[in-house]
Each structure stands twice: as C-alpha cells, then as structure tokens.
PQR file of N, CA, C, O and H, with PARSE charges and radii, in Angstrom:
ATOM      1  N   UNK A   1     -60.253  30.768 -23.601 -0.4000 1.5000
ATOM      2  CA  UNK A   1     -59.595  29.685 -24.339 -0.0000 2.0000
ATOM      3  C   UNK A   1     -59.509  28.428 -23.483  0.5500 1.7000
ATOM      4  O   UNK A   1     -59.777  27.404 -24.111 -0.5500 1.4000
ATOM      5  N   UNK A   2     -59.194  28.260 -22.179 -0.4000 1.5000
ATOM      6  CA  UNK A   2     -59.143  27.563 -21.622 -0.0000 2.0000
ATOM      7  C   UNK A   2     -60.598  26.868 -21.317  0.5500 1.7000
ATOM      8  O   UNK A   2     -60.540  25.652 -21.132 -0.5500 1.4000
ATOM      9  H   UNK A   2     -58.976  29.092 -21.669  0.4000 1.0000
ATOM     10  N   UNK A   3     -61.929  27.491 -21.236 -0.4000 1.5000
ATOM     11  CA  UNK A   3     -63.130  26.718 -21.385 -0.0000 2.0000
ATOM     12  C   UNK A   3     -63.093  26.016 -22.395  0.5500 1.7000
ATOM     13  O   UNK A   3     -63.503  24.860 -22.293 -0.5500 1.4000
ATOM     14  H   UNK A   3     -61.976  28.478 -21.386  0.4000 1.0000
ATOM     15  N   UNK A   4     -62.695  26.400 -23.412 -0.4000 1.5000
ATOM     16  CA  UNK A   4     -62.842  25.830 -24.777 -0.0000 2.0000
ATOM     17  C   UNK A   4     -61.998  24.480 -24.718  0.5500 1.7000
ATOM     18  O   UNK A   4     -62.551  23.457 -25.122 -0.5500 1.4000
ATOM     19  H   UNK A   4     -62.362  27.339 -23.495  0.4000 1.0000
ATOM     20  N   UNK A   5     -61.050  24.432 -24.370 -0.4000 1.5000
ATOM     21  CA  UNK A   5     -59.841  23.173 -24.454 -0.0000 2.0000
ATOM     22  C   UNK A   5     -60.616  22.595 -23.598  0.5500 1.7000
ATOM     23  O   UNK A   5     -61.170  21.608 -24.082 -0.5500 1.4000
ATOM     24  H   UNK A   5     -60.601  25.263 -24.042  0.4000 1.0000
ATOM     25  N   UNK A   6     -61.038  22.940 -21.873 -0.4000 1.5000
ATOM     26  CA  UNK A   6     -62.221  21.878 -21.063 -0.0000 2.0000
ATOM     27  C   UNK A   6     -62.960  20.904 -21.744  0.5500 1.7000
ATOM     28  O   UNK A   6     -63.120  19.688 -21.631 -0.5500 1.4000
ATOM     29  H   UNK A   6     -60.588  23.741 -21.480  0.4000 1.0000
ATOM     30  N   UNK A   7     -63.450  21.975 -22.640 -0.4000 1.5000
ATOM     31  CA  UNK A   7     -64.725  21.274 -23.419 -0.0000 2.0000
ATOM     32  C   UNK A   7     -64.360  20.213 -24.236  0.5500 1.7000
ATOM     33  O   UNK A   7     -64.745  19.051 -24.104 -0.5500 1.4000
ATOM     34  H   UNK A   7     -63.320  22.963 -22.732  0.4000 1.0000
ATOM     35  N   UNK A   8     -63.479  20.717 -25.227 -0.4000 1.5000
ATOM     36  CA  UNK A   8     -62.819  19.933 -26.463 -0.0000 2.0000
ATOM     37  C   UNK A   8     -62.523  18.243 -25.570  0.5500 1.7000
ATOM     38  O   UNK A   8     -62.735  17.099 -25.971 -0.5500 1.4000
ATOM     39  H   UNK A   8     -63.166  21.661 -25.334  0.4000 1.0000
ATOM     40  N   UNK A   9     -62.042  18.679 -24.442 -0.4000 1.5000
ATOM     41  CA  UNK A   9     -61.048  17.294 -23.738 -0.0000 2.0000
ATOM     42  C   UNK A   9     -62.625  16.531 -23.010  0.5500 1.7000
ATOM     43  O   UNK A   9     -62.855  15.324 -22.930 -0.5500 1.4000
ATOM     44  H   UNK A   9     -61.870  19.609 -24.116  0.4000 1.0000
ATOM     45  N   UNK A  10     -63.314  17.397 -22.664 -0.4000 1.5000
ATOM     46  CA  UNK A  10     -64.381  16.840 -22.198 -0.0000 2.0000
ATOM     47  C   UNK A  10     -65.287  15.615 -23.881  0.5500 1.7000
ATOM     48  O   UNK A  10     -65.666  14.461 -23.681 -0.5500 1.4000
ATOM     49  H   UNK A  10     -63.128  18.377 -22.729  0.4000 1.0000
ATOM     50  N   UNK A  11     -65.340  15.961 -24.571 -0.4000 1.5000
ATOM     51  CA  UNK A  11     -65.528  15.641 -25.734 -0.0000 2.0000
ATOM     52  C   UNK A  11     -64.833  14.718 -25.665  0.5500 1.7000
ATOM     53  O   UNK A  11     -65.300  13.832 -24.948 -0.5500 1.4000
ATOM     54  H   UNK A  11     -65.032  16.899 -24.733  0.4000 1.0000
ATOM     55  N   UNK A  12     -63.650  14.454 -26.208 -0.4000 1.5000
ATOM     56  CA  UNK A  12     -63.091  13.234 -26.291 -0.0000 2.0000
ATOM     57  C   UNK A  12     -63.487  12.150 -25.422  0.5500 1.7000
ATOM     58  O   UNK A  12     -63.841  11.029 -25.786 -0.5500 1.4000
ATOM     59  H   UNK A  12     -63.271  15.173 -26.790  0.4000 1.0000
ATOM     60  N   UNK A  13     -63.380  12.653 -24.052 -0.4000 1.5000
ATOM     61  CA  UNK A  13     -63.139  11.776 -23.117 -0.0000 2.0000
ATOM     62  C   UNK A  13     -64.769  11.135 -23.330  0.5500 1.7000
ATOM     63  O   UNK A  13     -65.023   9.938 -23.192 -0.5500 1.4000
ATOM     64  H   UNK A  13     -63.092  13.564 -23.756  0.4000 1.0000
ATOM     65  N   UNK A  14     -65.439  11.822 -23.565 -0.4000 1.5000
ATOM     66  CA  UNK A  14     -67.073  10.809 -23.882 -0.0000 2.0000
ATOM     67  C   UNK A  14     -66.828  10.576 -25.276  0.5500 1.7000
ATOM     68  O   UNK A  14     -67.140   9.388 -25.200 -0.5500 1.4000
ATOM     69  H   UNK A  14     -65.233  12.794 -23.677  0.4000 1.0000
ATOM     70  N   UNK A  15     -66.662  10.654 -25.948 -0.4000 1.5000
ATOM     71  CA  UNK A  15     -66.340  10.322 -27.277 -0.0000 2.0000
ATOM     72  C   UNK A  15     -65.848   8.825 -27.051  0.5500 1.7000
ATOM     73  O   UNK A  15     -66.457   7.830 -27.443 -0.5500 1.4000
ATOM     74  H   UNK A  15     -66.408  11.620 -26.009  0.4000 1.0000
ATOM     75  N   UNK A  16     -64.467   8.833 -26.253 -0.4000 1.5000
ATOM     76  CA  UNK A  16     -63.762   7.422 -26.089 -0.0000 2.0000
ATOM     77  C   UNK A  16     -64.988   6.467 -24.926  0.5500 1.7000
ATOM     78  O   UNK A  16     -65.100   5.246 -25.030 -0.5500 1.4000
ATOM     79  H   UNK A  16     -63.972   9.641 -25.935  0.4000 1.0000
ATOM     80  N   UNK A  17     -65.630   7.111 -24.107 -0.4000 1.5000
ATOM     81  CA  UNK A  17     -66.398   6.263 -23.322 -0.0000 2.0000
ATOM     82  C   UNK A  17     -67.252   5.897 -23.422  0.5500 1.7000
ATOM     83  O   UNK A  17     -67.535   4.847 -22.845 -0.5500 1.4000
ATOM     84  H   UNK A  17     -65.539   8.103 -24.022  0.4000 1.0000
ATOM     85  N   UNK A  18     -68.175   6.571 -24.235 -0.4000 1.5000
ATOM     86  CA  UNK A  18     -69.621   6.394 -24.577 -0.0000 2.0000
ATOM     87  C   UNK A  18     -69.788   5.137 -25.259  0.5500 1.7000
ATOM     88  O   UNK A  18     -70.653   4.323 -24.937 -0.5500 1.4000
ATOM     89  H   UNK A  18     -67.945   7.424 -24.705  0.4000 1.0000
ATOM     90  N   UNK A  19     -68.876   4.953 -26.303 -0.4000 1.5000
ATOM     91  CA  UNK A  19     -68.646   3.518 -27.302 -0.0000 2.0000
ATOM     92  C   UNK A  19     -68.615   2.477 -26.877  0.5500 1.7000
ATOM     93  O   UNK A  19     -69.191   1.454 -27.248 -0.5500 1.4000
ATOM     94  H   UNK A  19     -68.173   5.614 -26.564  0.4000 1.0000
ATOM     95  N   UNK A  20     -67.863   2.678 -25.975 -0.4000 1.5000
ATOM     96  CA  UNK A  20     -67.466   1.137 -24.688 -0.0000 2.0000
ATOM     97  C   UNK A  20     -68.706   0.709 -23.925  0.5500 1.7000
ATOM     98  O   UNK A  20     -69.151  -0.434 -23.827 -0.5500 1.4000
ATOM     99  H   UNK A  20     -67.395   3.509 -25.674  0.4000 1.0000
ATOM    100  N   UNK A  21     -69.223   1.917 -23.362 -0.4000 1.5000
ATOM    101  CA  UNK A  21     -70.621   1.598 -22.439 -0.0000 2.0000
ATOM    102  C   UNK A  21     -71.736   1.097 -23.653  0.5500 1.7000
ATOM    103  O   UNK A  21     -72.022  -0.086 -23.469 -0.5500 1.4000
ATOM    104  H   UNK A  21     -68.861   2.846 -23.442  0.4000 1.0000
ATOM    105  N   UNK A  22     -72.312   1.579 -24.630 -0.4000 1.5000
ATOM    106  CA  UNK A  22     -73.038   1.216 -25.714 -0.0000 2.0000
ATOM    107  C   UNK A  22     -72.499  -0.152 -25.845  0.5500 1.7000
ATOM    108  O   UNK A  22     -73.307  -1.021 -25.516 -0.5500 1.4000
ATOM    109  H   UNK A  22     -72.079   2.540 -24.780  0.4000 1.0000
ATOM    110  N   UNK A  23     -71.618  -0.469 -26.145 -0.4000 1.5000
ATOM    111  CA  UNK A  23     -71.429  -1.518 -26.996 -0.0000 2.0000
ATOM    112  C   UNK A  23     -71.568  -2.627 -25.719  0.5500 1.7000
ATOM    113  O   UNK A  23     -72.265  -3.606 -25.987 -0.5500 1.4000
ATOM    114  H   UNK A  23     -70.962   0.237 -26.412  0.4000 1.0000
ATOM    115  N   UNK A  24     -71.020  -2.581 -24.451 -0.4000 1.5000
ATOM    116  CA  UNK A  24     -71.293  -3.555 -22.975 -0.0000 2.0000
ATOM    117  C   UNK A  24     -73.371  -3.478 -23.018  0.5500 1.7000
ATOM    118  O   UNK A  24     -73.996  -4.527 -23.176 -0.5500 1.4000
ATOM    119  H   UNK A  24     -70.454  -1.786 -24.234  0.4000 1.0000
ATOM    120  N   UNK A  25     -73.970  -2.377 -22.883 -0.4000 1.5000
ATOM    121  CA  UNK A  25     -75.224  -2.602 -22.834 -0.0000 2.0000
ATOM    122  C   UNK A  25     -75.900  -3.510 -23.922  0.5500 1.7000
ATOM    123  O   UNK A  25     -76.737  -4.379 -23.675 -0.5500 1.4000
ATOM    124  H   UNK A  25     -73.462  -1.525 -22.754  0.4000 1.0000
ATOM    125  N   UNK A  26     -75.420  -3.185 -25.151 -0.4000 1.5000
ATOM    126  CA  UNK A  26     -75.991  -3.708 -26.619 -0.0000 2.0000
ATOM    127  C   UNK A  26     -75.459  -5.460 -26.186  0.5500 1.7000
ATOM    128  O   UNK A  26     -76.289  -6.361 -26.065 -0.5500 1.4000
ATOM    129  H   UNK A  26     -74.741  -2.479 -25.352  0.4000 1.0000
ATOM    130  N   UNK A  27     -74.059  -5.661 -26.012 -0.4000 1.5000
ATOM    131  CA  UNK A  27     -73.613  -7.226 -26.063 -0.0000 2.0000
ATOM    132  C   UNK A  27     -74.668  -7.447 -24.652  0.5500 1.7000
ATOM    133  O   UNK A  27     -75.538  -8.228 -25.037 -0.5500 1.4000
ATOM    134  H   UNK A  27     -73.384  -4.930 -26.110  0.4000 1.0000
ATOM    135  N   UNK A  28     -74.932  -7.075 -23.197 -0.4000 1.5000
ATOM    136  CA  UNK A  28     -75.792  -7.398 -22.395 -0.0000 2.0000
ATOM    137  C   UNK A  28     -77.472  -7.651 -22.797  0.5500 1.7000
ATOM    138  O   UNK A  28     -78.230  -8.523 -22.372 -0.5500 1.4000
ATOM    139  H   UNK A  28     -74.225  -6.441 -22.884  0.4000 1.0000
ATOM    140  N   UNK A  29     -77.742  -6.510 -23.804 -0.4000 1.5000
ATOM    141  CA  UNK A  29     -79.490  -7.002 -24.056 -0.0000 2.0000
ATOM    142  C   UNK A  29     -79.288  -8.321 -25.182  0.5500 1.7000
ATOM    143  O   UNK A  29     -80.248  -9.025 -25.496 -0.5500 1.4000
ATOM    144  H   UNK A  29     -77.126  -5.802 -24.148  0.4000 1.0000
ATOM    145  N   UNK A  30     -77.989  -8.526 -25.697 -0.4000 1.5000
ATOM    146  CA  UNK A  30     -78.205  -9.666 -26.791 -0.0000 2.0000
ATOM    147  C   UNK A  30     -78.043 -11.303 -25.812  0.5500 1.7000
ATOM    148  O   UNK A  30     -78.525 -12.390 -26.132 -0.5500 1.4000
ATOM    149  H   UNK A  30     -77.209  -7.954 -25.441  0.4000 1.0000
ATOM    150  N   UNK A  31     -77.236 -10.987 -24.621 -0.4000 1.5000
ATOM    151  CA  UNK A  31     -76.958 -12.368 -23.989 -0.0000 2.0000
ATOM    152  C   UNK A  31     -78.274 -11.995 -23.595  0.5500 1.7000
ATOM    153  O   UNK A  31     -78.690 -13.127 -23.840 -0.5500 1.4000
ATOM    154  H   UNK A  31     -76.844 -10.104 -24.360  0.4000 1.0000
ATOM    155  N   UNK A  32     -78.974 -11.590 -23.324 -0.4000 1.5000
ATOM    156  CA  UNK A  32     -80.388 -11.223 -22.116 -0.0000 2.0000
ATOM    157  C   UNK A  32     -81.343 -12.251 -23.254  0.5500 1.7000
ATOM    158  O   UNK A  32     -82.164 -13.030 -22.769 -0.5500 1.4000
ATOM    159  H   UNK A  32     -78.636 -10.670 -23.125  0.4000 1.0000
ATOM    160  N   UNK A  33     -81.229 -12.203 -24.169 -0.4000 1.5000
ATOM    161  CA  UNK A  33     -82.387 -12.584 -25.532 -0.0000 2.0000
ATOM    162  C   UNK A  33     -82.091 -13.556 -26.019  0.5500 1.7000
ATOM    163  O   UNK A  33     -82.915 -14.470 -25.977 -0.5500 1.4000
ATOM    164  H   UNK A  33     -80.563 -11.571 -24.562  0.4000 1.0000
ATOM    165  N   UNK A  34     -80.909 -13.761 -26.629 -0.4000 1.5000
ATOM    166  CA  UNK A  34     -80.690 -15.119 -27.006 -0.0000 2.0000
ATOM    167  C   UNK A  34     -80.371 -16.367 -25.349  0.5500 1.7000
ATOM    168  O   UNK A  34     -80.704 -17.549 -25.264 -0.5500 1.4000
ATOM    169  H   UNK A  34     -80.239 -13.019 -26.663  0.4000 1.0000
ATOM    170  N   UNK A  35     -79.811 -15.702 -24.522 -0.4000 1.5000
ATOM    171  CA  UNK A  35     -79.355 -16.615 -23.763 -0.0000 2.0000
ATOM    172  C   UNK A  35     -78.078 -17.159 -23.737  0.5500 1.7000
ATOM    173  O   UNK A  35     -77.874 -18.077 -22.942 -0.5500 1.4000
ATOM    174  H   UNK A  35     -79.541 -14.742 -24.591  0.4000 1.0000
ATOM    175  N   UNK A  36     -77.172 -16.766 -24.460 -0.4000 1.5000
ATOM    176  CA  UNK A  36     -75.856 -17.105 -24.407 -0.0000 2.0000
ATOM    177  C   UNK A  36     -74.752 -16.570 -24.546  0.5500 1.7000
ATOM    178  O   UNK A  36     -74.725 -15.664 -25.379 -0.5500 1.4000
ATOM    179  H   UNK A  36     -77.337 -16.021 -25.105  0.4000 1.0000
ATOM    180  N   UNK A  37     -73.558 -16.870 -23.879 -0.4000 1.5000
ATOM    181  CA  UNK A  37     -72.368 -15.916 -23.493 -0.0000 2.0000
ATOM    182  C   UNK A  37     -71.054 -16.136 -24.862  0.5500 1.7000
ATOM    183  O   UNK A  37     -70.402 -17.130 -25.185 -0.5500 1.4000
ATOM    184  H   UNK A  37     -73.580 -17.606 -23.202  0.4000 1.0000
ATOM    185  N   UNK A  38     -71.077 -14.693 -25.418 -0.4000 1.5000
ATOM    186  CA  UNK A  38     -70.436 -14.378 -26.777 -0.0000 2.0000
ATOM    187  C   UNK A  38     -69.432 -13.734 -26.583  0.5500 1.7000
ATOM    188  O   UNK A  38     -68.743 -13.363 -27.533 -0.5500 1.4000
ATOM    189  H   UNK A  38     -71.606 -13.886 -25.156  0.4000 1.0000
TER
END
C-alpha cells in the first residue's frame, strides 16, 4: 500500500510540474519566433 500512495504522490507531483515546464518551453519557442517578450 505504501508503494502505491509513492506512486499516486509521485503522480501529482508531475502532474502539478509538468504543466509549468511545458507551458515556460512553449512561451520560450514563441518569444524565440516572433521575437518579443509576452
């Protein structure tokens, strides 16, 4: 049971981080292309 809760919390915790990093790379390739800070 306790692997299982690891996991579950492991989950979240990329769940909540993954979004943040995506969304910093995605706003970085758009200043990279257009050229300007949004």
């Amino acid at each position: 049971m306790n692997g299982y809760v690891q996991m579950v919390k492991n989950f979240i915790y990329h769940q909540n981080t993954a979004p943040k990093n995506l969304l910093e790379e995605i706003s970085k390739q758009k200043k990279d292309s257009s050229g300007e800070d949004k």
